[in-house]
C-alpha positions as CSV (number, residue, x, y, z in Angstrom):
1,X,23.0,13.0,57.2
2,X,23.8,9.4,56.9
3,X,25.3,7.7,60.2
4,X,29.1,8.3,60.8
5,X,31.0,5.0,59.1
6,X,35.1,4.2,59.9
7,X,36.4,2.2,56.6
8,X,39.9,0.8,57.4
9,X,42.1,1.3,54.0
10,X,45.3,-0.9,53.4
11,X,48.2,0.1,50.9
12,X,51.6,-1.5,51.8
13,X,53.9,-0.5,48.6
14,X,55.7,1.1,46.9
15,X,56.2,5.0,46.5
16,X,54.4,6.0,44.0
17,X,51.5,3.2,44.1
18,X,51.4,4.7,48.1
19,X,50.8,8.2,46.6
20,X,48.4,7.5,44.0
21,X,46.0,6.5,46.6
22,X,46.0,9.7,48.3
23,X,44.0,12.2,45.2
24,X,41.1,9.2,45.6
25,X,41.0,9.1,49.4
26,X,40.5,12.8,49.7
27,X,37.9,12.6,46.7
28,X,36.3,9.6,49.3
29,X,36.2,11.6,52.1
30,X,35.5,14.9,50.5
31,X,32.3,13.5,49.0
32,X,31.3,11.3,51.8
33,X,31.1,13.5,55.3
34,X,30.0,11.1,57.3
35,X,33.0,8.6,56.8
36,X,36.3,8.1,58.1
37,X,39.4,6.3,57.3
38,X,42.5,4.7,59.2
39,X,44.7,4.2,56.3
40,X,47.6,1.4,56.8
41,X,50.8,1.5,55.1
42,X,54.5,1.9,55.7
43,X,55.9,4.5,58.0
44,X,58.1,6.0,55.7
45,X,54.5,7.5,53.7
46,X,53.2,8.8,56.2
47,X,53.9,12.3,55.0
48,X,51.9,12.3,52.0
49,X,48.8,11.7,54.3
50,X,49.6,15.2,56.5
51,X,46.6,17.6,57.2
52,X,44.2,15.4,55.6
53,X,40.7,16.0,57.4
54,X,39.2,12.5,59.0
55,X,41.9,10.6,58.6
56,X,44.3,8.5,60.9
57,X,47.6,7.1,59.2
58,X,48.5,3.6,61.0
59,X,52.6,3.0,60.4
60,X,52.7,-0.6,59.8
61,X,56.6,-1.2,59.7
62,X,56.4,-4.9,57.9
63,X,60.2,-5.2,58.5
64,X,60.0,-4.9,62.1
65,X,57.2,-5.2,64.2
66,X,54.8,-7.0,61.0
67,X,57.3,-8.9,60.0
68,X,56.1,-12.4,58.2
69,X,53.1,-14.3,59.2
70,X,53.1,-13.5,62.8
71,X,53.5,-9.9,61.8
72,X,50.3,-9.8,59.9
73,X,48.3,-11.4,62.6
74,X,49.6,-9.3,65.1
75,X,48.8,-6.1,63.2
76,X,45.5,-7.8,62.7
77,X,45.0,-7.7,66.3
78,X,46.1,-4.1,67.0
79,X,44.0,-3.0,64.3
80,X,40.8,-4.3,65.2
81,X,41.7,-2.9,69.4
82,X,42.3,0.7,67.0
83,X,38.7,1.2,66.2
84,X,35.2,-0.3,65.5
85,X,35.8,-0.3,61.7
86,X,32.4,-1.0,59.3
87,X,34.7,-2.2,56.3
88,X,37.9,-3.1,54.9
89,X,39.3,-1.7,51.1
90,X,42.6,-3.7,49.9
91,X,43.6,-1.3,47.4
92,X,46.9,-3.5,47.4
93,X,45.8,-7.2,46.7
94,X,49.3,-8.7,47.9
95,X,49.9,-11.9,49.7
96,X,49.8,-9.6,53.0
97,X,46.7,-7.6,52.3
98,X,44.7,-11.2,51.3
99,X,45.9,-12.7,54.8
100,X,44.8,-9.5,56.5
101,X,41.3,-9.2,55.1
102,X,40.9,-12.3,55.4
103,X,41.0,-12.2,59.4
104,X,38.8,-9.3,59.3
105,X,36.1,-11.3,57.3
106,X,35.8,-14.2,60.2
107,X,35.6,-11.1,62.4
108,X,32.7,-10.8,60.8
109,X,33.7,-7.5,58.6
110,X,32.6,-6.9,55.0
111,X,35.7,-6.0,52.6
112,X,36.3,-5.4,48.7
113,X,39.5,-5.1,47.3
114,X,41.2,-3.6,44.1
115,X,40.4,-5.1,40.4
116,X,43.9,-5.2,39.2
117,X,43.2,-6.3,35.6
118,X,46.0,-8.9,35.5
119,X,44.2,-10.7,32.1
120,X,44.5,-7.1,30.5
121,X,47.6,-6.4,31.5
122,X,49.0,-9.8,30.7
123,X,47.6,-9.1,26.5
124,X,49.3,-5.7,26.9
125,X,52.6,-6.4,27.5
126,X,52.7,-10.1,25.3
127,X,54.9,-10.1,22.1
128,X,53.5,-10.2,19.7
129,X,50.0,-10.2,18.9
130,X,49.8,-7.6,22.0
131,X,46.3,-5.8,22.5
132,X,47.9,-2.3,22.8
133,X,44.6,-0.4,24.2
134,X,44.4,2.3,27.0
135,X,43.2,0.2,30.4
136,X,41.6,1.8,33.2
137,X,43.5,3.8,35.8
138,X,45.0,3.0,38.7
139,X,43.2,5.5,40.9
140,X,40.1,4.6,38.7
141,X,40.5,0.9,40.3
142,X,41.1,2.4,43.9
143,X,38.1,4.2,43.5
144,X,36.3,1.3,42.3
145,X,36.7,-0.5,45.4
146,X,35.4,2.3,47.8
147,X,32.4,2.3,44.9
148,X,31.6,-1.4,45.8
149,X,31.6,-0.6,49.5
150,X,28.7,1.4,48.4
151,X,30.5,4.9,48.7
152,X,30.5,8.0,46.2
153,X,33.4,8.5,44.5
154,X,34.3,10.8,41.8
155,X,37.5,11.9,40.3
156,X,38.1,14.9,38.7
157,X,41.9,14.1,37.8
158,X,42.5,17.8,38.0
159,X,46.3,19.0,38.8
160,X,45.9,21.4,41.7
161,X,49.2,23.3,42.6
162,X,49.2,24.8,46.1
163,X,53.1,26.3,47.0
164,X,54.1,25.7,49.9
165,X,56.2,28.4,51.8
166,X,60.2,27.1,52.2
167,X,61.6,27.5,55.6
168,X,65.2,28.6,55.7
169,X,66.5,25.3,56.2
170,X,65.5,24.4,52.8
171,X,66.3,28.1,51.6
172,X,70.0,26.6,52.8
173,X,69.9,23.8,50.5
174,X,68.3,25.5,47.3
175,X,68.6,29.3,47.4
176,X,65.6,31.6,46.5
177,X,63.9,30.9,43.8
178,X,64.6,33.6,41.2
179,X,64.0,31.7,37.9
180,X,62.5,28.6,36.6
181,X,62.8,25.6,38.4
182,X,63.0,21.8,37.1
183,X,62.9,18.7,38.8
184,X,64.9,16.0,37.3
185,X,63.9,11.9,39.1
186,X,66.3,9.9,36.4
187,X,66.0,7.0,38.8
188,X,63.8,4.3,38.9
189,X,63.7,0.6,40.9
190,X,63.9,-1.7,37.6
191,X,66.0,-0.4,34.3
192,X,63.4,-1.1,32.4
193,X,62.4,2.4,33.5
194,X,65.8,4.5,33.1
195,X,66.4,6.3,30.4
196,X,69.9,6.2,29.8
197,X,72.3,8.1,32.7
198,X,74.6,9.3,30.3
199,X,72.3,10.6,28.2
200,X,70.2,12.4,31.4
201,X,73.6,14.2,31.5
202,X,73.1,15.4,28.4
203,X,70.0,16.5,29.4
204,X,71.2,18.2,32.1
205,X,73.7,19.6,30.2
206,X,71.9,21.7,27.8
207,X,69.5,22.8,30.5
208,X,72.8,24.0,32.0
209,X,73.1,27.0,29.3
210,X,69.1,28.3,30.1
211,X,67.9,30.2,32.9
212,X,66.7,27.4,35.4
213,X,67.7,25.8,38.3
214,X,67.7,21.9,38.5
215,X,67.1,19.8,41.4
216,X,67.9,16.2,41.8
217,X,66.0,13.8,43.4
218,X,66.6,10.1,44.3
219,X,67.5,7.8,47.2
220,X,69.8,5.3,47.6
221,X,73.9,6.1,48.0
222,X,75.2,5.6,44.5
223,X,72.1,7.6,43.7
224,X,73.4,10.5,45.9
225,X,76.7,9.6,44.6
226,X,75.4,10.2,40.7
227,X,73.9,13.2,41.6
228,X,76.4,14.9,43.7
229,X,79.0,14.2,40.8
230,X,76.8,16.1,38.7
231,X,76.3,19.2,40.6
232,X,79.9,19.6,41.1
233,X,80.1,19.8,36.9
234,X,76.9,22.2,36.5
235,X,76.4,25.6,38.0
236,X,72.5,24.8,37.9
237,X,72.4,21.7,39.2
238,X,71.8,20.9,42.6
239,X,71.2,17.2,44.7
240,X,68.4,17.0,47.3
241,X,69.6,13.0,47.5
242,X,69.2,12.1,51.2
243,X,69.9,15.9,52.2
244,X,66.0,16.8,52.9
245,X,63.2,15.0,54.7
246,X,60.3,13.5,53.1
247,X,58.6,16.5,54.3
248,X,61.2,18.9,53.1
249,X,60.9,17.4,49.1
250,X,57.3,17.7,48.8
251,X,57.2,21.4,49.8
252,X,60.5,21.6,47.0
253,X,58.3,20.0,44.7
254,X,55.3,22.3,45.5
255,X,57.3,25.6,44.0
256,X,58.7,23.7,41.1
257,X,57.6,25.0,37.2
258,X,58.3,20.9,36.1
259,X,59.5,18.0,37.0
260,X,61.1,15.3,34.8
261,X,60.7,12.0,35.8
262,X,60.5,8.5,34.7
263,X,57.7,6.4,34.9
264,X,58.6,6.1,38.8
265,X,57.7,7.9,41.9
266,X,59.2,11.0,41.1
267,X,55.8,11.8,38.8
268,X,53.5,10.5,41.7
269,X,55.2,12.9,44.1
270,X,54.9,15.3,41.7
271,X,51.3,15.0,40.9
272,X,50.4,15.2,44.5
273,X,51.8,18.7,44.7
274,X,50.1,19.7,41.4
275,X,53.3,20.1,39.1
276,X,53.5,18.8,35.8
277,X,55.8,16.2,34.9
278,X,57.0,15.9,31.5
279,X,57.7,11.5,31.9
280,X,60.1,9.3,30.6
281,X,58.7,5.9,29.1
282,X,60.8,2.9,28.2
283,X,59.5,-1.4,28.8
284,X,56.4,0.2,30.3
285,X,53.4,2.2,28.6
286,X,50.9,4.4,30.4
287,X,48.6,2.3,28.6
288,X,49.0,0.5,31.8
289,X,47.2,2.8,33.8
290,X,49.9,4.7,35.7
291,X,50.1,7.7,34.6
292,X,50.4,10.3,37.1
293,X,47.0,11.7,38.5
294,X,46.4,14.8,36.4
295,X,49.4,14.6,34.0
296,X,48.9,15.3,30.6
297,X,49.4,12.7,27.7
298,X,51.1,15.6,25.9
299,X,54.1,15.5,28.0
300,X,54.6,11.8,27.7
301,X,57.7,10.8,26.2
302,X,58.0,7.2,24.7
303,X,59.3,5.5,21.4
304,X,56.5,3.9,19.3
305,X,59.0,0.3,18.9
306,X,56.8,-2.5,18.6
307,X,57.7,-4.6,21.7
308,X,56.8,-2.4,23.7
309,X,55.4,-2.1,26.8
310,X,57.2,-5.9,27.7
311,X,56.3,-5.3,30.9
312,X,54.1,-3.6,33.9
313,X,56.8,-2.8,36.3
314,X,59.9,-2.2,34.1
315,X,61.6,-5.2,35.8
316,X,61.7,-8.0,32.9
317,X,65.0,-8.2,31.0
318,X,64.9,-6.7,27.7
319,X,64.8,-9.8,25.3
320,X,66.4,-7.7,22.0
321,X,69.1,-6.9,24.9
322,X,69.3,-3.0,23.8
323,X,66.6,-0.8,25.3
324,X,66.1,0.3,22.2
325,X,62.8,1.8,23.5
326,X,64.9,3.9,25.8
327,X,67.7,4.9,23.5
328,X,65.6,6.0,20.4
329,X,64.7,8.7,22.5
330,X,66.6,11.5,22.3
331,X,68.2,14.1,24.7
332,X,66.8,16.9,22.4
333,X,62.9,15.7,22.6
334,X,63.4,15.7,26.7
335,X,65.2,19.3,26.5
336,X,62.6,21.0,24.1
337,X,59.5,19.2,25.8
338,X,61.1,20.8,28.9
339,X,62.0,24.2,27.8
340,X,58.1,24.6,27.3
341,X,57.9,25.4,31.1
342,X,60.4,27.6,30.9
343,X,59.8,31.6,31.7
């Protein structure tokens, strides 16, 4: 067996880029015994990490202790105290991550870090004479850099559901589960990304007349305040929004039969707990390479409208000034592509 090697991992942001890492690091470690990883991102993530055999999750808060400059070298300096580490993988490539490695490197450590495909992504999203063509995936270019580290990596991109038991705290909240459950994530950080609310509600609305139960999920206070508004007009509907823990959501994920969501964290949580997720796609395309790990293609919905994707991240304005991408799609497609996963 080859000699025992600690690889220090760095992922600062967001949610759902956070939670694609996780399928390829077990993958890493599952098909490399000798190795193990401290993985370094925001405490907040921590949960998706749990239970993961030889691995050690390092909370770097950047907003406190790692604030700014100062922040970065001082976490460089705990770090290397943490652990004698034989290499570095930036699966972030950020201002931060660059800084970081950097130190390592005159500390004498070897480091690769992730091939975003900026050029590629930059002929995707241009209008017009845009090179509309499927790039590689984002868990493809995590695994790329473990690959150049001189690891074995191979994805199988395989949904594996494993229910998780609900304690009755969360029994509390949502009940026993008796029919069909959907997950609805109508929330996104850019609006590039939302599908219309009004016209979630409508959504919501005709699931309201099947046999299902619907659970919310979001995050910040108007979101809560959205959602809550909603349950109080739909018998089906309830709103996890800042009622559960992190922990608490993934096991209410884990005994879903679908979850809607847009292309936001919502589908990455999702994917981690093996459910599919019928997505929502407006200024951004899959073509991107962020589809959930494991979805299907067939439960992509998405208008075909020529602009689109404008954007990677859902966060330039639109320039016809309608969304048009996001309100040629209508309520019915979401509700029968839904109703699929229904018992």
């Amino acid at each position: 067996m080859p000699a025992p090697k600690h690889i220090l991992a760095v992922r600062f942001s967001a949610m759902g880029d956070v939670a694609m890492t996780v399928p390829v690091i077990k993958a890493v470690l599952n098909q490399n015994p000798e190795l193990t990883i401290t993985f370094v991102s925001r405490p907040e993530f921590a949960e998706f990490f749990k239970d993961i055999p030889r691995l050690a999750y390092f909370p770097a808060d950047l907003n406190l202790h790692y604030k700014g400059f100062a922040g970065i070298i001082k976490l460089f300096r705990v770090l290397k105290k943490n652990a004698q580490y034989a290499a570095l993988a930036d699966l972030h490539d950020n201002l931060r991550t660059k800084v970081l490695r950097k130190l390592f490197r005159f500390s004498g450590l070897t480091y690769a870090h992730i091939d975003k495909g900026r050029e590629d992504k930059k002929l995707l999203t241009r209008f017009p004479n845009k090179i509309l063509k499927p790039l590689k995936l984002t868990t493809e270019r995590y695994a790329d850099v473990f690959k150049e580290l001189g690891f074995q990596v191979k994805l199988d991109h395989q949904l594996i559901k494993k229910p998780q038991q609900l304690t009755d705290e969360i029994l509390a909240v949502t009940g026993k589960k008796t029919n069909t459950w959907i997950g609805i994530a109508p929330f996104a950080k850019h609006k590039g990304k939302i599908y219309p609310l009004d016209r979630t509600e409508e959504v919501i609305k005709s699931l309201n007349n099947k046999n299902v139960s619907l659970f919310l999920f979001g995050g910040s206070l108007l979101e809560e305040e959205i959602c809550l508004q909603w349950q109080q007009k739909y018998n089906t509907v309830t709103s996890l929004v800042r009622r559960i823990t992190m922990e608490q959501e993934l096991a209410v994920i884990s005994q879903l039969d679908v979850m809607m969501s847009m292309d936001s964290a919502g589908m990455h949580l999702a994917s981690l707990e093996g459910i599919p997720v019928v997505s929502v796609w407006g200024a951004t395309h899959h073509f991107a390479g962020f589809l959930g790990y494991g979805q299907s293609e067939n439960n992509i919905i998405a208008d075909d409208i020529e602009c689109r994707p404008c954007s990677i991240y859902g966060n330039k304005p639109c320039f016809r000034k309608d969304y048009a991408c996001l309100y040629n799609i209508s309520p019915e497609t979401i509700v029968d592509s839904l109703s699929k996963f229904i018992r």
